[in-house]
C-alpha positions, 0 to 999 in steps of 0.5 A, a space after each residue: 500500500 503506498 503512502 496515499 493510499 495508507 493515509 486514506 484507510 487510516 483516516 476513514 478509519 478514524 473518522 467513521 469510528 467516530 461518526 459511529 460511536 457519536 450517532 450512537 451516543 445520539 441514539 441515531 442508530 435504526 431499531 432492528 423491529 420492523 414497522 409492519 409485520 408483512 416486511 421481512 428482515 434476514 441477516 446475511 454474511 457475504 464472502 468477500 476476498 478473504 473477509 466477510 461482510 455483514 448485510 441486512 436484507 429487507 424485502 416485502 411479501 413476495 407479490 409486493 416486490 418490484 424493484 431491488 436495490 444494494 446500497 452502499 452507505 456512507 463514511 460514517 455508518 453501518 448497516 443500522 442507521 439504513 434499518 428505517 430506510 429499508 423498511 420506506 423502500 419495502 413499502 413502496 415494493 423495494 427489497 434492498 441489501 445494505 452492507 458493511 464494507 471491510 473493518 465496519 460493524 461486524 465485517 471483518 478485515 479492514 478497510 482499503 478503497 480497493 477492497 470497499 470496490 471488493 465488497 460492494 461487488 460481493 454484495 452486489 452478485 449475492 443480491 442477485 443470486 437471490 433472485 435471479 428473475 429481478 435485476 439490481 439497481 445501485 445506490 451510493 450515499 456520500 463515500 459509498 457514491 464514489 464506490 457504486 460508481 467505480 464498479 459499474 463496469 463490473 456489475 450488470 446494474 439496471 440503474 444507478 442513484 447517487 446521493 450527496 456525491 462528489 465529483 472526486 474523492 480528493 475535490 470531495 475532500 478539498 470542498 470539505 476540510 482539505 487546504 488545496 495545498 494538502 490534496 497530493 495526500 488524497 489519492 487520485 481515485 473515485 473520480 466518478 466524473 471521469 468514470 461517469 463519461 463512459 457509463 450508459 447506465 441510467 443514473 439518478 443524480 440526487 442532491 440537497 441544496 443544503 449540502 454543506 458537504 459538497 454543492 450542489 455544482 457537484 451534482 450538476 458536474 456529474 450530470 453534465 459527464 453522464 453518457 448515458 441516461 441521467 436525471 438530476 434531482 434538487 431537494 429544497 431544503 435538505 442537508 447531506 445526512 438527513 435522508 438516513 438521518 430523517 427519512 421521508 416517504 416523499 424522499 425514498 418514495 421518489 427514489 423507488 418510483 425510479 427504479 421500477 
């Protein structure tokens, strides 16, 4: 591993710990109970290289099912602040798989940027090997849309969502905190502006006009390099975190009715 590479580990390393225990201390950590008896919660461990990773899958009665969608979460989550999430999807006929990369909640190992592409695949043929009649739409919140957008060439998605991402992981970084002048520290990878130019997947661009994290001209660059297919969508009014954080049936309904 080189010096840019270590660098990032060691800080998404720290930095989700910590985003993680402070949720927890908030108690913003979803509840494991379903809300309507008719959706369905199954625990998966999922090979992944030399590790395995946790996943939680949350589907409707069978006849309800539409759609399927992998959801690739955030810096600083793991698969319990998507619970209520989930079920929204469930509701609206989505069955959805979130899972923990490498080093995060129960999966093991650590986490690398090659191996999160890693999981992200894993838990991307295992969904699918669970219903092979249903194709997989992909999802990428924040970090986790750097990831879903990497591995596109890899997977057969039916559509990719990207929510809260940037256009890069080092203009991410820079738009955050970074002084310019550090950004040789950030590795050049997760371009997904580049990445997005030769993809002819559907894609779903959508951001919140309140993102401190990283503007809305990223969303709009990142509609502007899509080949293929592509929407960007503008929520009035809505920060970076709040649609794990504060879920709405208008948000994830709006995000369901996409992918079927």
């Amino acid at each position: 591993m080189d010096v840019q590479q270590g660098i990032f580990t060691f800080g998404v390393t720290v930095i989700s710990r910590f985003l993680m225990l402070r949720d927890r201390l908030l108690g913003r950590v979803g509840s494991p109970r379903p809300m309507d008896p008719a959706i369905g919660v199954s625990r998966h461990s999922i090979p992944s290289g030399r590790n395995r990773i946790d996943a939680v899958l949350v589907t409707h009665a069978a006849d309800e099912v539409k759609a399927s969608l992998l959801i690739c979460h955030g810096i600083g989550e793991t698969v319990e602040h998507w619970f209520i999430v989930q079920q929204l999807l469930a509701s609206r006929g989505v069955a959805s798989l979130v899972f923990n990369y490498s080093g995060f909640g129960r999966s093991s190992g650590f986490f690398t940027a090659r191996q999160a592409e890693l999981d992200a695949v894993s838990a991307f043929h295992y969904f699918q090997e669970l219903n092979p009649s249903m194709q997989v739409s992909i999802f990428g919140m924040s970090l986790g849309s750097g990831v879903a957008v990497q591995i596109l060439p890899q997977i057969s998605a039916h559509c990719l969502v990207i929510c809260g991402a940037f256009t890069s992981l080092r203009k991410g970084a820079i738009s955050i905190a970074l002084p310019k002048s550090l950004g040789f520290l950030v590795p050049l990878i997760w371009d997904s502006e580049d990445a997005l130019r030769t993809n002819d997947v559907p894609v779903v661009i959508v951001h919140g006009d309140r993102d401190r994290l990283f503007p809305v001209r990223m969303a709009e660059d990142l509609k502007a390099a899509c080949a293929g297919p592509s929407e960007l969508v503008v929520v009035p009014g809505l920060a970076h975190n709040e649609p794990f954080y504060r879920p709405q049936i208008a948000y994830w309904g709006m995000i369901a009715s996409r992918l079927i």
